[in-house]
N, C-alpha and C positions, 0 to 999 in steps of 0.2 A: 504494500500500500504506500502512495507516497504521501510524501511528510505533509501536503496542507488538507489532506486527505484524511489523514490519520488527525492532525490537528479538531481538524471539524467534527467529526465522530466524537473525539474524546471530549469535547467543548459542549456537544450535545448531552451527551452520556452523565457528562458530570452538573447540569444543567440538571438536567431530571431527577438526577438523587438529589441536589440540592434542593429542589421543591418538593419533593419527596419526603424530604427531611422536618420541614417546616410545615406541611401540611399533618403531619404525626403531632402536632400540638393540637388538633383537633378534640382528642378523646381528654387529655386536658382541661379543655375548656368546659366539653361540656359536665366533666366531672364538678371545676369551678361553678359553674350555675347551679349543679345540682347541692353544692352545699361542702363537698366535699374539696376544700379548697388546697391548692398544691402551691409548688415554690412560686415566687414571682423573680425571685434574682435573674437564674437564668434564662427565661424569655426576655426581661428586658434588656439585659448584655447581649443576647441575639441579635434582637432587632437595633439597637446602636451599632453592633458589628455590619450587618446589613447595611445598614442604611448608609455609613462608610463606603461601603463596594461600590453601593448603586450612585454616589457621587463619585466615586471613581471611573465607575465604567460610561458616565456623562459625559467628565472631563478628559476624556482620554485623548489623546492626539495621536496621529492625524485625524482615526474616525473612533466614535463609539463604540464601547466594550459591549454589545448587545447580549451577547448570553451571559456576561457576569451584569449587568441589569436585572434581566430577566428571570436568571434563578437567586434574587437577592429580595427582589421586590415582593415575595409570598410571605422572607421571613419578617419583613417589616410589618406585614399587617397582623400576619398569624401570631408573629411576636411579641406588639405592643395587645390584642385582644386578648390574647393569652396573660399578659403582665396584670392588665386591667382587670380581667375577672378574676386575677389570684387576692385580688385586694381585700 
């Protein structure tokens, strides 16, 4: 396979587990609503970590980091919801 080839793959690949990952705060949450409330430290060091990337991969020259955006961007939301209902 050649290398920008192999590149793209791996960029997707790790894209998917990365929203993959952030989306696994689901059962979390709704344990939070239900009463049973769990950590809040690490979701919200997540989503600070996140939201770092996704201004990096905005900033990036010459073009945009679009897959480090876009598997960055699920943990922002899932991870500040998740902080919020550990409250």
């Amino acid at each position: 396979m050649e290398n920008s080839r192999f590149y793209t793959v791996l960029g997707i690949v790790a894209s998917g587990t990365a929203i993959a990952m952030y989306v696994s705060y689901i059962p979390q949450i709704s344990d939070n609503l239900n009463g049973k409330q769990g950590d809040w430290l690490q979701p919200l060091v997540a989503a600070v970590n996140c939201t770092l990337w996704v201004i990096y991969g905005f900033m990036k020259k010459p073009k945009k980091d679009w897959p480090v955006i876009m598997a960055n961007i699920p943990g922002i939301v899932f991870g500040l919801i998740t902080f919020i209902t550990a409250l």
